[in-house]
N, C-alpha and C positions, 0 to 999 in steps of 0.2 A: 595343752602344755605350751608355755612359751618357753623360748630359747634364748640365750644369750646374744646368737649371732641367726641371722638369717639361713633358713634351710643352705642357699646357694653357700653363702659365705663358711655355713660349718660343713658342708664337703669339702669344698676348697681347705679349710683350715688343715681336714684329718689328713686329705690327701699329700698337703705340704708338710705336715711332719713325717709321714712314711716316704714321702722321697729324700727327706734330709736324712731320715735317720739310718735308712738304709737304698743308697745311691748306687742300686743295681744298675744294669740297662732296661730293667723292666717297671718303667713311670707310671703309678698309678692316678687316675685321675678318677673320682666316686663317681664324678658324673656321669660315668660309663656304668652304674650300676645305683640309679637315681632310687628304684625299687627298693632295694635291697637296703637301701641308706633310710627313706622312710620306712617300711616295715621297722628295724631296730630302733625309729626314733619312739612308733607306737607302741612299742612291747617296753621300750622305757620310759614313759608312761605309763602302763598297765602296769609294772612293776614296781612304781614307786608314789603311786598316787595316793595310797592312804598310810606312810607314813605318820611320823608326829612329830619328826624334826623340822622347825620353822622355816629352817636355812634353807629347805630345799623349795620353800616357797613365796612369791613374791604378789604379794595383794590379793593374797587366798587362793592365786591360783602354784600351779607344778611350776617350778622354772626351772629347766635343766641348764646349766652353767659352764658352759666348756673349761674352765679355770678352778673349777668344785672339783678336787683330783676322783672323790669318793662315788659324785656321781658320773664322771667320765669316766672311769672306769667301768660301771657297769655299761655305760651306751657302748666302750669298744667292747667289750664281749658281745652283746649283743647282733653289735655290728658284724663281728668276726663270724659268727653263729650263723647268721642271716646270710652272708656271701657264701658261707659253703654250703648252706644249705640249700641256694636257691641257685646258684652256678655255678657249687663244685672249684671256686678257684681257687686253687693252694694257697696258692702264692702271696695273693691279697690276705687269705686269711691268717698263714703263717706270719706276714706282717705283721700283721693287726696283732697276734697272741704274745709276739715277740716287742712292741709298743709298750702294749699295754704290762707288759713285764717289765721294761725299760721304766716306764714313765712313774710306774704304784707298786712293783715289787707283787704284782698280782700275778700267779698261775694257776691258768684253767684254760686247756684248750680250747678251740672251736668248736668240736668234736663232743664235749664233754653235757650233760644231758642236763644242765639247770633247771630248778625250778622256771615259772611264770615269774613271782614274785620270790624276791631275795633284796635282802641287803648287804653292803658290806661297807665296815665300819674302820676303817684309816688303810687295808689291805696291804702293808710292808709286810712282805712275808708268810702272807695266806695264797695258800694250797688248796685246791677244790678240784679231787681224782676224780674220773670216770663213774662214780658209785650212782645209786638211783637217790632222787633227793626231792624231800615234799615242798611245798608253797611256803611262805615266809620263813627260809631259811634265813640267820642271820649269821653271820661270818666276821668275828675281830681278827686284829692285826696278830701273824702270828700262828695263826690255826690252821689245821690240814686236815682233809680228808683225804686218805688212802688207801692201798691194795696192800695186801699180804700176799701172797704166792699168785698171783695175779687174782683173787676174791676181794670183790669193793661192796661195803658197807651199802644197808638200804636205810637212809631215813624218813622221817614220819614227819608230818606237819608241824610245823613250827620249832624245830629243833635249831637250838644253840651252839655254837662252837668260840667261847670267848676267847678271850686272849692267851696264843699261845697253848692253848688245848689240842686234840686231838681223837680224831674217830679211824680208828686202822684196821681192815682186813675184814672177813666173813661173818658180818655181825650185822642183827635189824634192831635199829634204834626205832623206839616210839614215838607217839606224838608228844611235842611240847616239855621234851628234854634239853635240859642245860646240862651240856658241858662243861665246868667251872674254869678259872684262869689255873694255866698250868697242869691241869687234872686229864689223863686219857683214857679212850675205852679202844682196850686190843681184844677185838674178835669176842666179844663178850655182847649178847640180847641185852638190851634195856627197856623196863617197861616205862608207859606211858608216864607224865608227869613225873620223872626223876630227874633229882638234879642229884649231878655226878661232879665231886669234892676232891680236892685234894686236903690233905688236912698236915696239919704243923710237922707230924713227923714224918711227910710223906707218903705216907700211906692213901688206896683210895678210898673213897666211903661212897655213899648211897643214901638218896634221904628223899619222899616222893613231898612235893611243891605242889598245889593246884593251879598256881599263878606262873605261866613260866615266864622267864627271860625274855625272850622272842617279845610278848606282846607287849612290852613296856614299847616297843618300836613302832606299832600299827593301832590305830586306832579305830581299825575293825576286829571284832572275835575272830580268834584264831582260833 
């Protein structure tokens, strides 16, 4: 994968916006956790390399962009993922969740158990809860996954949440569901291949698809 800026220069980079944005007494500088910073540059990579948006690629190869808000977003979660999970540091990571919120309107803690592979598609206003969640998730602007009485959804491989949709509460979605713009599923099974509609008067419907959503994005079989 190439990068916009130099490993050295995009630590430097993340670390000058978390000391501007929040000018605690406690200065972070990545280079104190070099690890941590390459692991998440490699899992973004593995996460975004078969793709079929062009943009995130520059003479066939991955180019991650520090100024692509869609793909910096997902390297800070990653990032944020990676610092707690390899040195437990709050602090850094509560930065980084609170950033990355700042910067794309994106919430998903550190904490929160992401697929390998996910996309996420302009992220103003998507939500992504603690629930279990399969490989090529894709996530538009808008969409939320959440808990019901503290019960978080489990989804299946390749499942959609378009724009503005929603999956809520004690419910197992299947593989290679779409959740339509607008459209939710509260605490309700979905089987495999259904796309889930809202339709003109409101109402939800149900219609099973072989083709989902998801894979218009990856051009490996989901």
């Amino acid at each position: 994968m190439e990068l916009s800026l130099s490993v050295q220069e995009f630590r430097e980079y993340v670390s000058r916006q978390l000391n501007h944005f929040f000018p605690d007494k406690y200065m972070v500088q990545l280079n104190d956790n070099s690890a941590a910073f390459d692991l998440a540059l490699e899992r973004t990579e593995y996460c975004l390399k078969d793709v079929t948006l062009q943009t995130y690629f520059k003479d066939g190869n991955l180019y991650l962009n520090h100024l692509y808000s869609d793909q910096y977003a997902v390297f800070l979660w990653f990032l944020s993922n990676s610092i707690w999970s390899r040195t437990e540091d709050l602090a850094i990571a509560n930065k980084l969740f609170y950033l990355n919120k700042s910067l794309h309107g994106f919430s998903c803690l550190y904490d929160t158990k992401l697929p390998s592979i996910f996309l996420l598609l302009h992220t103003v206003g998507t939500v992504l809860g603690k629930a279990e969640y399969g490989d090529y998730l894709v996530a538009g602007q808008g969409s939320t996954v959440g808990a019901q009485n503290g019960k978080y959804p489990i989804l299946g491989r390749g499942v959609a949440v378009l724009p503005h949709s929603s999956i809520i509460g004690d419910c197992v979605i299947g593989d290679k569901v779409s959740v339509g713009i607008n459209a939710s599923v509260y605490q309700k099974n979905i089987e495999n291949n259904t796309v889930v509609y809202r339709s003109e008067d409101g109402s939800i419907g149900y219609k099973y698809k072989e083709q989902c959503w998801a894979q218009r994005w990856y051009n490996v079989q989901i």
